[in-house]
C-alpha positions as CSV (number, residue, x, y, z in Angstrom):
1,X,111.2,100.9,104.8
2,X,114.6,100.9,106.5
3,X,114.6,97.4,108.0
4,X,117.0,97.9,110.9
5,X,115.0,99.1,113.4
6,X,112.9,97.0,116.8
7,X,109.8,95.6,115.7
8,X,107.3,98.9,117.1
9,X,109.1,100.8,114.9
10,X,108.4,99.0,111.7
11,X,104.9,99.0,113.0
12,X,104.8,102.7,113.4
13,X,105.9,103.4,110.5
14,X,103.8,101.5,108.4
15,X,100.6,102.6,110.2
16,X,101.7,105.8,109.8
17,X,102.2,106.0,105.7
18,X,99.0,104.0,105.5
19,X,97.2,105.1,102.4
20,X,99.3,108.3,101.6
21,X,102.3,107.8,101.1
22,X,102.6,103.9,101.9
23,X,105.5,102.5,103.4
24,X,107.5,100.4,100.8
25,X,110.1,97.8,99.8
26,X,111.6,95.8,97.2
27,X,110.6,92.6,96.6
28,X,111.0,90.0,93.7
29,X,112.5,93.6,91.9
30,X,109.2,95.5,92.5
31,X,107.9,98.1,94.6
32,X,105.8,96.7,97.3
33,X,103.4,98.8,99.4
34,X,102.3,97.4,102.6
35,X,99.1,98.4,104.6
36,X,97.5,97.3,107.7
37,X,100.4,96.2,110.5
38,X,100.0,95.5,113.7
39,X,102.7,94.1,116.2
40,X,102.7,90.1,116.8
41,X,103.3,88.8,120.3
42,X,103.1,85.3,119.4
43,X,106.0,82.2,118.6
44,X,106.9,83.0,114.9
45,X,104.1,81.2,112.9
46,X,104.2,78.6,109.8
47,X,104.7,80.2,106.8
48,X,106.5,80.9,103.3
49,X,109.7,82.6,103.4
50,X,109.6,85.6,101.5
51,X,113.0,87.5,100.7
52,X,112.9,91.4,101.1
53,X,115.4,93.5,100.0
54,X,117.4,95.2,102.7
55,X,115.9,93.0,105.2
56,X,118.0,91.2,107.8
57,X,115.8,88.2,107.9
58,X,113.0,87.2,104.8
59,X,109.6,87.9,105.6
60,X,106.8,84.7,106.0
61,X,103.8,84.5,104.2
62,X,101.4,82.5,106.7
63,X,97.3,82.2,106.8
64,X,97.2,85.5,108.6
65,X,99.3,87.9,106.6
66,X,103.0,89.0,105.9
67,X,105.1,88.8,109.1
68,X,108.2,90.8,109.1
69,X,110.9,91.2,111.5
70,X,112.3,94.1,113.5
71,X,116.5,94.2,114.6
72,X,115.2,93.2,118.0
73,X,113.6,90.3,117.1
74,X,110.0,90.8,117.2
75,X,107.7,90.7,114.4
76,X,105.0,92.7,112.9
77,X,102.2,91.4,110.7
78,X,101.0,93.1,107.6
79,X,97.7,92.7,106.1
80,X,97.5,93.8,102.7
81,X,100.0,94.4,99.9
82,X,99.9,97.0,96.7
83,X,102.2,96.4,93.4
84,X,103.4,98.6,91.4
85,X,100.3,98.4,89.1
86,X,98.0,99.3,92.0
87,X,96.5,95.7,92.5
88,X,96.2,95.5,96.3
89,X,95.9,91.7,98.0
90,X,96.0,90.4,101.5
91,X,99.2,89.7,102.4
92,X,98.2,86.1,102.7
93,X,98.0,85.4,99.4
94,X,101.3,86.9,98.0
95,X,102.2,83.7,96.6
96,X,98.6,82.9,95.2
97,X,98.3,86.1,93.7
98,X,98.8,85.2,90.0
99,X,96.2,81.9,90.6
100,X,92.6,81.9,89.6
101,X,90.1,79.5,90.7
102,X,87.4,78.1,88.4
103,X,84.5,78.5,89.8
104,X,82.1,75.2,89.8
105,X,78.4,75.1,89.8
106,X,75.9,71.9,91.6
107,X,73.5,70.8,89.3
108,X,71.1,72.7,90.9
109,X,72.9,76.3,91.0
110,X,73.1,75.5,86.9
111,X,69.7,75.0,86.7
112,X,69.1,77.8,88.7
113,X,71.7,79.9,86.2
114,X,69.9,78.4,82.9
115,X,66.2,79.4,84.5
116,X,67.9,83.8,85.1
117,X,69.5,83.6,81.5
């Protein structure tokens, strides 16, 4: 992605490599695919900075996806991410990524698990 363009333009091209051949960057030293933008006519939204390489301004990680910044300003959101290794996430979770949750059972639901074993 070359990063110095408005806003719509980092949109359009992004929607336009969806799937085939993705539009790209660097980030944290790995090829990042991004999928799913749309433009964001909003104030600039909570979130987690997120450096990008070539970028003018770091991206933010916030509830709703990756928002990213066009020369003019504006900002586009991205919904999903793919690495390098083809794992694709939403864009929200970038930084919980690497987490897993344990997953905890009632007493009940373990019941219910011992009487299908």
């Amino acid at each position: 992605i070359s990063w110095d363009q408005p806003a719509a333009a980092l949109h359009n091209w992004i929607r336009g490599h969806d799937k085939v051949p993705g539009a790209w960057a660097t980030i944290d030293g790995q090829v990042v695919t991004f999928y799913g933008s749309s433009l964001l006519n909003a104030s600039v939204p909570a979130g987690q900075e997120l450096p990008i390489k070539g970028a003018s301004k770091p991206g933010l990680v916030t509830k709703n996806g990756l928002v990213v910044f066009g020369n003019d300003g504006k900002m586009v959101l991205v919904k999903n991410l793919q690495f390098e290794d083809g794992k694709m996430i939403p864009a929200s979770k970038y930084f919980s990524a690497d987490e897993t949750a344990a997953l905890e059972l009632t007493e009940e639901e373990k019941k219910m698990a011992e009487d299908i074993r």
